[in-house]
C-alpha positions as CSV (number, residue, x, y, z in Angstrom):
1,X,7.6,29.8,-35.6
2,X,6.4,28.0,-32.4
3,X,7.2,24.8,-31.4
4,X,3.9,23.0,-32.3
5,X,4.7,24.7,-35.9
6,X,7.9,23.2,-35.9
7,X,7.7,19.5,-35.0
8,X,5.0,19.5,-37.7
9,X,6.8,21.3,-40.2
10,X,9.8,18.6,-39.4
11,X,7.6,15.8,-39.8
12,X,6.3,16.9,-43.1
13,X,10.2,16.9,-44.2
14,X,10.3,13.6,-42.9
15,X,7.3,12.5,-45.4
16,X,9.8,13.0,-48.0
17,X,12.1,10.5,-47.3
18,X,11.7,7.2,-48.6
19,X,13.0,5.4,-45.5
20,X,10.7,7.0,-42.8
21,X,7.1,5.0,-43.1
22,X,4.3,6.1,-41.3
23,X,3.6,8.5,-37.5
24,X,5.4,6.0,-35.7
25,X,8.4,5.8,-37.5
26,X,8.5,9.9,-37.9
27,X,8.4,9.9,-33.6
28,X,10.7,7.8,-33.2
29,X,13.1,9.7,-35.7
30,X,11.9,13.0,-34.2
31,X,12.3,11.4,-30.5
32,X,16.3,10.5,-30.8
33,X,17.3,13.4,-32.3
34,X,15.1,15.9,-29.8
35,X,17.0,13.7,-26.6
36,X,20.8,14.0,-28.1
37,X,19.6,18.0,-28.6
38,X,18.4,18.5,-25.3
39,X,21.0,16.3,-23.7
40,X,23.7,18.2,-25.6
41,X,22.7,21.7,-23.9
42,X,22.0,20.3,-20.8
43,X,25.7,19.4,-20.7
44,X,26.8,22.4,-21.3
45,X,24.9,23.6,-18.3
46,X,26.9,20.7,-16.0
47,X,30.5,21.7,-17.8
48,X,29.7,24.9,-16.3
49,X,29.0,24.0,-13.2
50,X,31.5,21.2,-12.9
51,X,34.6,21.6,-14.8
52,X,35.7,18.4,-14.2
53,X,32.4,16.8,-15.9
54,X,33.1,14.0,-18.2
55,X,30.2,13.4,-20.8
56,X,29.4,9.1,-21.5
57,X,29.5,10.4,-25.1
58,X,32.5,9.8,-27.1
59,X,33.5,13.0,-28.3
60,X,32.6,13.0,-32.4
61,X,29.5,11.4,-31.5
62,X,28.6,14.6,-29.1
63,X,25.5,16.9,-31.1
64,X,27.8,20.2,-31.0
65,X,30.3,18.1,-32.7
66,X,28.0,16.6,-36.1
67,X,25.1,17.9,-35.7
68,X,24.9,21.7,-34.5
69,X,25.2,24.3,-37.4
70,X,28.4,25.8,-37.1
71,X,29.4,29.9,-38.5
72,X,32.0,29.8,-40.9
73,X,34.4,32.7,-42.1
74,X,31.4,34.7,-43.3
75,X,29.2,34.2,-40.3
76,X,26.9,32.0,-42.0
77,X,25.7,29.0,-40.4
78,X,27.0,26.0,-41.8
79,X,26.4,22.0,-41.0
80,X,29.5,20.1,-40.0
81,X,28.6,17.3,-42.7
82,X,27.7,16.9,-45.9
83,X,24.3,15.4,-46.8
84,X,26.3,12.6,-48.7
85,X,27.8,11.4,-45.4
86,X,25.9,11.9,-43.0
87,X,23.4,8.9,-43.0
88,X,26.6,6.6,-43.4
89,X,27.9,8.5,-40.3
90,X,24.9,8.0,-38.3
91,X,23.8,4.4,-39.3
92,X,27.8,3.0,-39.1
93,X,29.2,5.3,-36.4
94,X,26.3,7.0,-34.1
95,X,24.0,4.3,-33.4
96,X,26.9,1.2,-33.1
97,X,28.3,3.0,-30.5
98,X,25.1,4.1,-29.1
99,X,24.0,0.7,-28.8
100,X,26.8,-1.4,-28.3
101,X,29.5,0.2,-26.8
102,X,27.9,2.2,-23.9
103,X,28.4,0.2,-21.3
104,X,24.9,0.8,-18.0
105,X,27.3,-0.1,-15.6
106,X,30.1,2.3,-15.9
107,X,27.4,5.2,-14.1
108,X,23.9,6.5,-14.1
109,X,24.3,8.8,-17.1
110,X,25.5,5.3,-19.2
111,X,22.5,3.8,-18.5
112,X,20.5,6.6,-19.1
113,X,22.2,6.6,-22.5
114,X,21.7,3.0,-23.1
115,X,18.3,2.8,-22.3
116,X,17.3,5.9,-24.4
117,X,19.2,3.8,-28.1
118,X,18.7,0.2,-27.5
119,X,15.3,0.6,-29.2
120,X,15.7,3.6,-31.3
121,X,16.4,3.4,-35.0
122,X,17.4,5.8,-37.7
123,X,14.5,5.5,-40.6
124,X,16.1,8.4,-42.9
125,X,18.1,7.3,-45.6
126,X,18.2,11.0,-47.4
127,X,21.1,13.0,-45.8
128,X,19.9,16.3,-47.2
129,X,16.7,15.6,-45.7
130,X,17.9,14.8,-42.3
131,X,20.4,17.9,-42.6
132,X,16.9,20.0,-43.3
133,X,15.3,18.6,-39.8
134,X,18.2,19.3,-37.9
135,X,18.1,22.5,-39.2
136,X,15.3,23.4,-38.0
137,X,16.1,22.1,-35.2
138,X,18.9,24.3,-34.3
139,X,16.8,27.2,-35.8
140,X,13.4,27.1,-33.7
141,X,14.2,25.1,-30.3
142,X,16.5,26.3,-27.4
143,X,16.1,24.5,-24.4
144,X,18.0,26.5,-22.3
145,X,15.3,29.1,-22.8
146,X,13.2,28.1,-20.2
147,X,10.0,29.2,-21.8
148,X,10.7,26.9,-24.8
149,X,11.4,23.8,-21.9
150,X,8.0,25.3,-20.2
151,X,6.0,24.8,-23.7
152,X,7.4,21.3,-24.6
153,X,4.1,20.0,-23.1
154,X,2.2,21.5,-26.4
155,X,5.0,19.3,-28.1
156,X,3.9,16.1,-26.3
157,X,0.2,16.3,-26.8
158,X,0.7,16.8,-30.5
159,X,3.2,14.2,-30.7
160,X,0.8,11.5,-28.5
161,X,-2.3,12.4,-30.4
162,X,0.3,11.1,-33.8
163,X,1.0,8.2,-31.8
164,X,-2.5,7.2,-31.3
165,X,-3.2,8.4,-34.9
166,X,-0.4,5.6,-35.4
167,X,-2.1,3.2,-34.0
168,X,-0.6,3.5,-30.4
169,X,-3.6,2.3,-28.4
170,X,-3.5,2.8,-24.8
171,X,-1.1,5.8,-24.9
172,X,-3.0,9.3,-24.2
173,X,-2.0,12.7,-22.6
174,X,-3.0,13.5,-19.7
175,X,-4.3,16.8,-19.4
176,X,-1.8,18.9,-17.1
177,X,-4.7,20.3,-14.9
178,X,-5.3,16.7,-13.8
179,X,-1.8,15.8,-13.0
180,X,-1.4,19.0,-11.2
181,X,-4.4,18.5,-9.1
182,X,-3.5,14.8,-8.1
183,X,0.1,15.6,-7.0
184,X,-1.8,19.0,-5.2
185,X,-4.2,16.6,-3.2
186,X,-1.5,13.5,-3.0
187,X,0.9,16.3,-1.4
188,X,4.3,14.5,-1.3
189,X,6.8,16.3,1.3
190,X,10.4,16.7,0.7
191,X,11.6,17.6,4.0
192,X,10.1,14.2,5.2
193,X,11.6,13.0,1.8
194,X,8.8,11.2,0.9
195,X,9.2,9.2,-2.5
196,X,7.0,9.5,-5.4
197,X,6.6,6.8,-8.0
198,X,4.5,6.4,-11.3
199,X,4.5,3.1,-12.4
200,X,2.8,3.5,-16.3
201,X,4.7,6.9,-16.4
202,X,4.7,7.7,-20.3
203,X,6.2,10.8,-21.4
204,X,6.3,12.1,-17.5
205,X,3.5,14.3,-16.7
206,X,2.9,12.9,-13.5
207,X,6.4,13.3,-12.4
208,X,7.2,16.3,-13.5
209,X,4.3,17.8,-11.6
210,X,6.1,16.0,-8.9
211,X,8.9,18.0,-9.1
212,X,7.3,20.9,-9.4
213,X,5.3,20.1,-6.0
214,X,8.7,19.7,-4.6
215,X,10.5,22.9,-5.9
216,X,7.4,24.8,-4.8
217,X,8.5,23.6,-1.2
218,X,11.2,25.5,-0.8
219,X,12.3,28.3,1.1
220,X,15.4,30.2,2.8
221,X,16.7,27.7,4.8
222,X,16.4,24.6,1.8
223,X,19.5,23.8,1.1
224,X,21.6,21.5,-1.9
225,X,21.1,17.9,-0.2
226,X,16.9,19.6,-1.0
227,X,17.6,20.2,-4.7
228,X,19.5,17.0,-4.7
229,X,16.6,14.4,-2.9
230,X,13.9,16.1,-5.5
231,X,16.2,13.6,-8.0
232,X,16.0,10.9,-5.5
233,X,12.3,10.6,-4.8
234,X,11.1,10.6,-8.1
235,X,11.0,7.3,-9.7
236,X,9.0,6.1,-13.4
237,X,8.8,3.3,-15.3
238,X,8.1,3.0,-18.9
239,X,7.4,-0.1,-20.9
240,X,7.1,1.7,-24.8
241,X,10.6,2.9,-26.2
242,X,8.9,6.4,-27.4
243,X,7.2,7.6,-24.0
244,X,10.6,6.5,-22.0
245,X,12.4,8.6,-24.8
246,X,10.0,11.3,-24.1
247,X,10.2,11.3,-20.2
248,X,13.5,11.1,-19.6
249,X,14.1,14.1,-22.2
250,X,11.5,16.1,-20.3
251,X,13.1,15.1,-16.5
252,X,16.5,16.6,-17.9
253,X,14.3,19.1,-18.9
254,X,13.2,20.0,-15.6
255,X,16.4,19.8,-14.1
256,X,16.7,16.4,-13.2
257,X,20.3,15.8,-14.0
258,X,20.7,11.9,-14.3
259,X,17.2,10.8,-14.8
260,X,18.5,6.8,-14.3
261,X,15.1,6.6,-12.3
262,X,13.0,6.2,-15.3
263,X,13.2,3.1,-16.2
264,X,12.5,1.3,-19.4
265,X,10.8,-1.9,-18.6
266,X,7.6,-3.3,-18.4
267,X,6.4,-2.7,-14.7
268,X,3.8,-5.9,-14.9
269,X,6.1,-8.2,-16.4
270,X,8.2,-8.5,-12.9
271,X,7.6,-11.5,-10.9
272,X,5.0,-10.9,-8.6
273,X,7.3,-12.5,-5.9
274,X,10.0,-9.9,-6.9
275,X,8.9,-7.2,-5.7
276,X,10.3,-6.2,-2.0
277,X,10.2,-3.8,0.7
278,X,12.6,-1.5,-1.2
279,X,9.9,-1.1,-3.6
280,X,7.4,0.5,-1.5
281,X,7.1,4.1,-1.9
282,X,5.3,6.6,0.2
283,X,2.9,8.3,-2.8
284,X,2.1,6.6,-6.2
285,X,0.3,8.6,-9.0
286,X,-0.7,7.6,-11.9
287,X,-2.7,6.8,-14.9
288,X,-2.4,3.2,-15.5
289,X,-3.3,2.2,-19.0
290,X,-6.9,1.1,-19.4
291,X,-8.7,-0.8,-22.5
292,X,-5.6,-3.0,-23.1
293,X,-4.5,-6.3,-22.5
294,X,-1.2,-7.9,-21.6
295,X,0.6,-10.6,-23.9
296,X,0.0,-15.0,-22.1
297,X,2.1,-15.7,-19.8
298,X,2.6,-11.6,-18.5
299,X,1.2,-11.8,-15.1
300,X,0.9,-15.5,-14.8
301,X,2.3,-15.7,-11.3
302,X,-0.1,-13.2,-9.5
303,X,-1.9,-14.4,-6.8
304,X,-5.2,-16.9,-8.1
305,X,-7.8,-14.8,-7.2
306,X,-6.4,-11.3,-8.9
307,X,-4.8,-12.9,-12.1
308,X,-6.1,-11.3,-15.4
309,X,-4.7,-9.4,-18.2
310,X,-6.8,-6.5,-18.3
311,X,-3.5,-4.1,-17.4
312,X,-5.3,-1.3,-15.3
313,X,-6.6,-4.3,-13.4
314,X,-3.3,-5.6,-13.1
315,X,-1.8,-1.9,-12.3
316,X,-4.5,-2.1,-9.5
317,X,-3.1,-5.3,-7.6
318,X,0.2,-4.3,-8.1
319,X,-0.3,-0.8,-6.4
320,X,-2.1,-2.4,-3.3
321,X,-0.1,-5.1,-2.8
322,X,3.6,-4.4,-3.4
323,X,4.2,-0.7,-4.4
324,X,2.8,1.1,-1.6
325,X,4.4,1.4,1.7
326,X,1.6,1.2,4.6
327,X,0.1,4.4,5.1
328,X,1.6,5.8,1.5
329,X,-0.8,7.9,-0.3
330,X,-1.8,7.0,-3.9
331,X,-4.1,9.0,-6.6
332,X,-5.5,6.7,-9.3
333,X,-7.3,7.8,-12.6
334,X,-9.6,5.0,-13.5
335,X,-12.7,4.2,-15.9
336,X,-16.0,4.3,-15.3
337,X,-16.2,0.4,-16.0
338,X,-13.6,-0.8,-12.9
339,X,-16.1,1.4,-10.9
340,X,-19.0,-1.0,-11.9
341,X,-17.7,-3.8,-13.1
342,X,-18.2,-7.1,-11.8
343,X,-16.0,-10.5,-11.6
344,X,-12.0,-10.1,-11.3
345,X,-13.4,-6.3,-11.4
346,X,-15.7,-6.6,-8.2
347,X,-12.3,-8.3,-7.0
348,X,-10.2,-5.6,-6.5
349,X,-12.0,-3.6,-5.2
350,X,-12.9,-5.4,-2.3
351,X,-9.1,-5.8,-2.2
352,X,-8.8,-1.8,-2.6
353,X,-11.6,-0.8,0.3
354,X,-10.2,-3.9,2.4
355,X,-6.1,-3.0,2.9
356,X,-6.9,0.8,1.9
357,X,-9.1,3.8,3.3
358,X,-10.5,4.9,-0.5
359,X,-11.4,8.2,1.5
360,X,-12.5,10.3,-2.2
361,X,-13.5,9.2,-5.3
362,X,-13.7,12.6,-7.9
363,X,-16.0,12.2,-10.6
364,X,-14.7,13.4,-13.9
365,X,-17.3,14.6,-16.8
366,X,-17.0,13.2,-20.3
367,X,-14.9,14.5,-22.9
368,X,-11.6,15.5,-20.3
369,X,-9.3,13.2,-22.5
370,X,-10.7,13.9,-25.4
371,X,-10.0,13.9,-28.1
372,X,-7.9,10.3,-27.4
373,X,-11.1,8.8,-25.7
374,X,-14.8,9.8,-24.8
375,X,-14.8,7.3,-22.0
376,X,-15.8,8.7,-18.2
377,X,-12.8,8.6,-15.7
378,X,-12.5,8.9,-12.0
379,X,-9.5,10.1,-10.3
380,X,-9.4,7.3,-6.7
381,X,-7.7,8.7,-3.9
382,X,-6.7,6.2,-1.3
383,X,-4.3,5.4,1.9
384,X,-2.9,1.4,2.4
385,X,-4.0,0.5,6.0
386,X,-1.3,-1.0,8.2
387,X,-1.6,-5.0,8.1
388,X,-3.9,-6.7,10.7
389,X,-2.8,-10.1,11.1
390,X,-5.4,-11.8,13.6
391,X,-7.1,-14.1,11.2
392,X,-10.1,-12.1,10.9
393,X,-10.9,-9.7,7.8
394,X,-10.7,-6.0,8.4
395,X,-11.5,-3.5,6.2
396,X,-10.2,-0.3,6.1
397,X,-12.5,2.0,4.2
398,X,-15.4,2.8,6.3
399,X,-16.6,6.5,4.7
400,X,-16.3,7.2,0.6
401,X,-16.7,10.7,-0.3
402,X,-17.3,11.2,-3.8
403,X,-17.2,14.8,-5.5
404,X,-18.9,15.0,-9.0
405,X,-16.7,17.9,-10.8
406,X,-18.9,19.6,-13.4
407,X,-18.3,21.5,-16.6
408,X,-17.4,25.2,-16.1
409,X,-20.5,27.8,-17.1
410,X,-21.1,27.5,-20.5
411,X,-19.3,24.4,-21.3
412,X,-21.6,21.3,-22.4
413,X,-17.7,19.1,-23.2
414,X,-14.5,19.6,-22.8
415,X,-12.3,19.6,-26.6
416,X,-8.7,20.3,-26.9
417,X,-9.3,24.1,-27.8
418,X,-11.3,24.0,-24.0
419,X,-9.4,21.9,-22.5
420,X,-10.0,21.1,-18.3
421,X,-8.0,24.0,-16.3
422,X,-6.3,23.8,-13.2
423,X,-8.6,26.7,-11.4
424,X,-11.7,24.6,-11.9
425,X,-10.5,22.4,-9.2
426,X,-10.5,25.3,-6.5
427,X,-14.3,24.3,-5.2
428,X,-12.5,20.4,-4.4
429,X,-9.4,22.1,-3.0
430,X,-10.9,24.2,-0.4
431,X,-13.5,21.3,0.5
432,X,-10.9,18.8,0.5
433,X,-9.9,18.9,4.5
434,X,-7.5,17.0,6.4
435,X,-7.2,13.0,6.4
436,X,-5.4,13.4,9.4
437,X,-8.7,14.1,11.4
438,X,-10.7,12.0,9.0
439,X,-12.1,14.5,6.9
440,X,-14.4,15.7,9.8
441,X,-14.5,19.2,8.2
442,X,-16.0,18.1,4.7
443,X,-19.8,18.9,4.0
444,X,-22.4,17.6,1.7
445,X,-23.3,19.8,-1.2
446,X,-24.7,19.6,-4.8
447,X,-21.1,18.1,-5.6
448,X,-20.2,16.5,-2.7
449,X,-22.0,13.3,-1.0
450,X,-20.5,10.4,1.3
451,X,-21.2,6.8,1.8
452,X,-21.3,4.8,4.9
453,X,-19.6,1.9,3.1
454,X,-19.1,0.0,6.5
455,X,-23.1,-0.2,7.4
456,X,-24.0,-1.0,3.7
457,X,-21.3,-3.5,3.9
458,X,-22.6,-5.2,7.0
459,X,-26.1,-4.7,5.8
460,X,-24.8,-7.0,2.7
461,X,-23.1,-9.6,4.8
462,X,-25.7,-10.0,7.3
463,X,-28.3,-10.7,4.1
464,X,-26.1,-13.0,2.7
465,X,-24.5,-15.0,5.8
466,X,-27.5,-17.4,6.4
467,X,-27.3,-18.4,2.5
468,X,-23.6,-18.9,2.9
469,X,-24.2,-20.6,5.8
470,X,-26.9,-23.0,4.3
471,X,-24.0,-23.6,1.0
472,X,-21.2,-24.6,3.3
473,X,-23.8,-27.3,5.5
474,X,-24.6,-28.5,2.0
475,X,-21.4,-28.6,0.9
476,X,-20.3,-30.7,3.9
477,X,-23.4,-33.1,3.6
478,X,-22.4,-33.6,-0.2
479,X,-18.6,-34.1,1.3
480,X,-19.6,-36.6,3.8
481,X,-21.6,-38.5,1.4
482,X,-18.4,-38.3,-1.5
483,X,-16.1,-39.6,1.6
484,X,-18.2,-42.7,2.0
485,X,-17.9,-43.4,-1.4
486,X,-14.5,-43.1,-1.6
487,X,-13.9,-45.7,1.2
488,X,-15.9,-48.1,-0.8
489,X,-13.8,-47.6,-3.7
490,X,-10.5,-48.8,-1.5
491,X,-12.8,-51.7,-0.2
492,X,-12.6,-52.9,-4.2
493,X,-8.5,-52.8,-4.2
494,X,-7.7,-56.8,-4.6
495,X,-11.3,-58.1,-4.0
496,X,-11.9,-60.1,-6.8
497,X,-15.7,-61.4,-5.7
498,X,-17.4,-60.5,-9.3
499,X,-20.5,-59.9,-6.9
500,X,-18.9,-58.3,-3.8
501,X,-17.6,-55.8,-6.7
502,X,-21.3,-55.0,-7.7
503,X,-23.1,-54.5,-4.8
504,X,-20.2,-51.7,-3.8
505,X,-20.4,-50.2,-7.2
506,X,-24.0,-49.7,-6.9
507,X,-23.4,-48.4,-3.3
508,X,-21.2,-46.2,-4.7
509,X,-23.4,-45.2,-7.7
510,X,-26.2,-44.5,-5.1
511,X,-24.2,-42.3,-3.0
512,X,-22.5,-40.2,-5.4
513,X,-26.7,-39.9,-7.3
514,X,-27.4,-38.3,-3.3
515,X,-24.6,-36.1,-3.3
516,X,-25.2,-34.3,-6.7
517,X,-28.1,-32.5,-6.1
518,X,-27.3,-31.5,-2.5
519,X,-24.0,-30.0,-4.6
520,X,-26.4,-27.8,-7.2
521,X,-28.3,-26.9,-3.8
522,X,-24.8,-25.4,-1.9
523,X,-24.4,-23.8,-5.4
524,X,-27.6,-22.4,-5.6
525,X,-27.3,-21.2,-1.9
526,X,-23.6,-19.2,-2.5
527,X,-25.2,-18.0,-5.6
528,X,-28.2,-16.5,-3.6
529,X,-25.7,-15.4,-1.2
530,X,-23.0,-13.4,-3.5
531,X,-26.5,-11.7,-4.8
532,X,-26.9,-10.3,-1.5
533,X,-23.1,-9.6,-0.6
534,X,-21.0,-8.6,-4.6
535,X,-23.3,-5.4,-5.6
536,X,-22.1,-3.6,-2.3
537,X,-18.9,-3.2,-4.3
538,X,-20.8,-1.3,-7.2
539,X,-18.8,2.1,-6.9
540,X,-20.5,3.6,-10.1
541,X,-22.8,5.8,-7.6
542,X,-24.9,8.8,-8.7
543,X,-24.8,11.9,-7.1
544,X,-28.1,11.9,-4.9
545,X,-28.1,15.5,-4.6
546,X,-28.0,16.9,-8.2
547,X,-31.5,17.2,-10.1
548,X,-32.4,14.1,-12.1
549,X,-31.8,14.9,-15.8
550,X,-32.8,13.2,-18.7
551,X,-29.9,12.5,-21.1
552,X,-30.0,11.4,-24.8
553,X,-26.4,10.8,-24.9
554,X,-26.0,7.5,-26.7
555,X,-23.4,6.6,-24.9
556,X,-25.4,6.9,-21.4
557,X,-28.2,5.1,-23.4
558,X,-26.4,2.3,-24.5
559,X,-24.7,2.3,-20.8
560,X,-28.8,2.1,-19.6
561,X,-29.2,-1.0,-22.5
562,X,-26.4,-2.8,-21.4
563,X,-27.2,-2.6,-17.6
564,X,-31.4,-3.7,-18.8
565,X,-29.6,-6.7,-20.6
566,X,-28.0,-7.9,-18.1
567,X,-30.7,-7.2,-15.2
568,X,-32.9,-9.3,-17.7
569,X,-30.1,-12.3,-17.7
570,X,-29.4,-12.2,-13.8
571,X,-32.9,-12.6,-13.3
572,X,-33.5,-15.2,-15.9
573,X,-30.1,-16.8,-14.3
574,X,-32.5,-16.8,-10.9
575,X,-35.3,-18.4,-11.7
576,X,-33.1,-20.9,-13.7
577,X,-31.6,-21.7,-10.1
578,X,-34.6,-21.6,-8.5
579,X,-36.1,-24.1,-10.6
580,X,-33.4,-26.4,-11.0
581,X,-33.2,-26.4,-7.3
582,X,-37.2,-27.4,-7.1
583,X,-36.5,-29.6,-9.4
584,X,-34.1,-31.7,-7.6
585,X,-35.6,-31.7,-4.4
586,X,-38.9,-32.8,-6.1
587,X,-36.9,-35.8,-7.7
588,X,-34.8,-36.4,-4.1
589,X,-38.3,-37.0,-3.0
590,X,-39.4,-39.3,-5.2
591,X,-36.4,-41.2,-4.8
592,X,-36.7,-40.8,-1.6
């Protein structure tokens, strides 16, 4: 039986039991028991290698010791405890000391432990039951048979497509082509001992290609401090309890030994002022969660102008302004909507091709996450620019490249039976090029096309300057005129002249009635010039050279809708302006 055919054929025991409700629960139930498994055998591996190893694990509570089938006289395989005592044992013995007397501080491997339990539960309440999963267990999965460990990822994407069946929004698989090819084109070094972080890390995908990168680096003269720093410069964070589970059984599955570095916490729940230089890390991968929002109060200290709770947004800011180092390399997936969207959206990304060089943008077709989502994702490859502090803005992304990846021959969607393969990416690898000499070697193509972001940009703020321009003269007429009236309302402190009082309120009345519409008029004027400057931040760009196709997708339809609708309002919104402005003046004159 493989090990797809095995989780489910555990999880349909688990149906049985009375205590275990629902996919969630069953992962979670699965997810514990898989960890004290793995983590079992993996420390038989270290008493091996060290015989002085000490496990954090009291000794009855060790797998081998309650939960490993053991051969009796007769050779048969036998558990260690009855069915009748074993969820007593478990519930009253195993997870006490699990949670409360494993102390994080005493080393690594403690916290490890403690992390892993204090939000696991045990849902089974039939003994014979639980006996019958671990069982199977023992029977089917051997992890130190490193082609069970290499398979585990079939495990994971059947276990995440349960956990979204469960209701787990925001938590899908990423396919291991992508991950592959991000680290590939990220290219973390180990000799230069360059650190790798994924701050939304789930089950570990990211990292573990990480390591893989890193292991692939070695040669004759590596040596142990080399199989040591691949530990050290891999570092995760996890905010759900099953995912965190998940990675940290899959690093000790690939041979990182105290996988402390995953941490179990909610990366945007930090105080934005918390964050320091020790932070930084050279690359950052990831795939931030998308579509989801953050509970009030989450976030509530970030800067003014990039707080929201939209958490890829928030994953964004973070990345650019406290968890890369400057010049450290980052690989982003992202939606199609943060490409065009608009508002705290439009934000960010000014923030993105202002303190970074976004050198590549990869265009991803539909259906490579399926079947968790159908939406279009782009994988954003960027460098932070060193910090220019001379009081004048500076933007670091001159050139985007963007590369539209298309379906192999054949292929009209990607499913999870054709899933996106790692060869596909060949054509982007050898067109890639060096960043160090700017790309110079890349080429247009029917794929391939670059904008001059920095002309378009200067275009946009040349169009829109004189209209700025005009808003902030306004705005200081308006001001001046507000000021007066101010100093006529200290002129009424103590003067009790029932007429003196009068004449300065209407003084006051008239000068505020002047300012007002010279207000809507600076209004008007930084609307008309955002209209000029904002849309030079729309990254959703087509691929000039491919063949205009007509598409009766109704997603790209209702895309086309949506974008008519809100042409139709933006230029209602326009001649609302534009009117209300005519209006004014006409009325200023009259007044006048």
């Amino acid at each position: 039986m493989n090990l797809s055919s095995t989780i489910k054929s555990i999880q349909d025991i688990m149906r049985k039991d009375d205590g275990v409700d629902g996919d969630a629960q069953r992962i979670g139930q699965l997810t514990w028991m898989l960890f004290l498994k793995v983590f079992d055998q993996r420390e038989e591996e270290w008493e091996d290698d060290q015989p002085d190893y000490r496990s954090p694990l009291p000794m009855r509570l060790r797998w081998r010791n309650w939960a490993a089938y053991k051969a009796d006289a007769e050779g048969k395989k036998m558990p260690q405890i009855q069915g009748s005592e074993l969820i007593p044992f478990i519930n009253n013995e195993l997870f006490p000391t699990l949670k409360e007397e494993i102390l994080a501080s005493r080393s690594p491997l403690h916290k490890v432990i403690k992390q892993v339990f204090e939000d696991a539960n045990n849902y089974m309440k039939s003994g014979p039951l639980m006996l019958a999963v671990i069982e199977k267990l023992e029977e089917a999965i051997d992890f130190h048979d490193f082609k069970t460990r290499a398979n585990l990822g079939d495990v994971y994407e059947q276990i995440l497509n349960d956990l979204r069946g469960a209701g787990n929004a925001g938590e899908f698989y990423t396919p291991r082509a992508i991950t592959r090819f991000m680290v590939d084109r990220v290219n973390p070094n180990l000799r230069k001992r360059e650190t790798v972080l994924d701050p939304a890390c789930g089950t570990g995908g990211f990292l573990t290609a990480a390591i893989d990168h890193f292991r692939h680096q070695f040669d004759d003269a590596s040596s142990a401090g080399d199989q040591r720093a691949v530990e050290a410069q891999i570092r995760g964070m996890e905010k759900k309890q099953l995912p965190h589970l998940l990675c940290t059984t899959n690093m000790l599955l690939h041979g990182i030994d105290v996988p402390s570095q995953i941490e179990h916490c909610n990366t945007l729940n930090r105080q934005w002022n918390g964050w320091g230089a020790r932070d930084k890390v050279d690359c950052l991968i990831t795939n931030p969660p998308f579509g989801g929002y953050e509970d009030d109060g989450v976030g509530g200290d970030y800067p003014a102008d990039l707080r929201t709770r939209e958490t890829a947004d928030m994953f964004i800011a973070l990345i650019i302004k406290k968890l890369l180092k400057e010049n450290g390399r980052a690989a982003v997936v992202l939606p199609d909507g943060f490409l065009f969207g608009d508002g705290i959206k439009a934000t960010l990304k000014k923030l993105l091709l202002r303190d970074c060089k976004l050198h590549t943008i990869v265009r991803l077709p539909k259906g490579v996450f399926a079947p968790y989502t159908t939406i279009k994702t782009n994988l954003l490859f960027f460098t932070r620019g060193a910090v220019v502090d001379d009081g004048h803005e500076h933007f670091h992304t001159e050139t985007i490249w963007f590369y539209e990846h298309p379906y192999p021959a054949g292929y009209k969607s990607y499913s999870k039976t054709k899933p996106i393969r790692f060869e596909e990416f060949k054509p982007e690898q050898e067109w890639w090029g060096d960043e160090a000499n700017d790309f110079a070697d890349r080429v247009e193509n029917s794929y391939a096309w670059k904008v001059d972001f920095k002309s378009k940009r200067e275009q946009a703020e040349a169009a829109a300057a004189p209209h700025w321009q005009r808003a902030e003269q306004l705005n200081n007429e308006a001001a001046a005129l507000e000021a007066q009236a101010s100093n006529l309302r200290k002129c009424l402190v103590g003067s009790t002249d029932a007429d003196d009082r009068k004449r300065i309120e209407a003084q006051i009345a008239a000068l505020r009635e002047q300012a007002e519409p010279i207000r809507l008029q600076a209004r008007d004027a930084q609307s008309a010039g955002d209209r000029q400057y904002w849309p030079v931040f729309n990254l959703d760009l087509k691929n000039p050279n491919a063949p205009e196709a007509e598409s009766h997708d109704p997603d790209v339809l209702l895309a086309k809708y949506k974008k008519l609708l809100g042409d139709i309002e933006e230029t209602e919104n326009k001649l609302k302006s534009e009117l209300g402005a005519a209006l004014a003046h006409h009325f200023v004159g009259e007044s006048a």
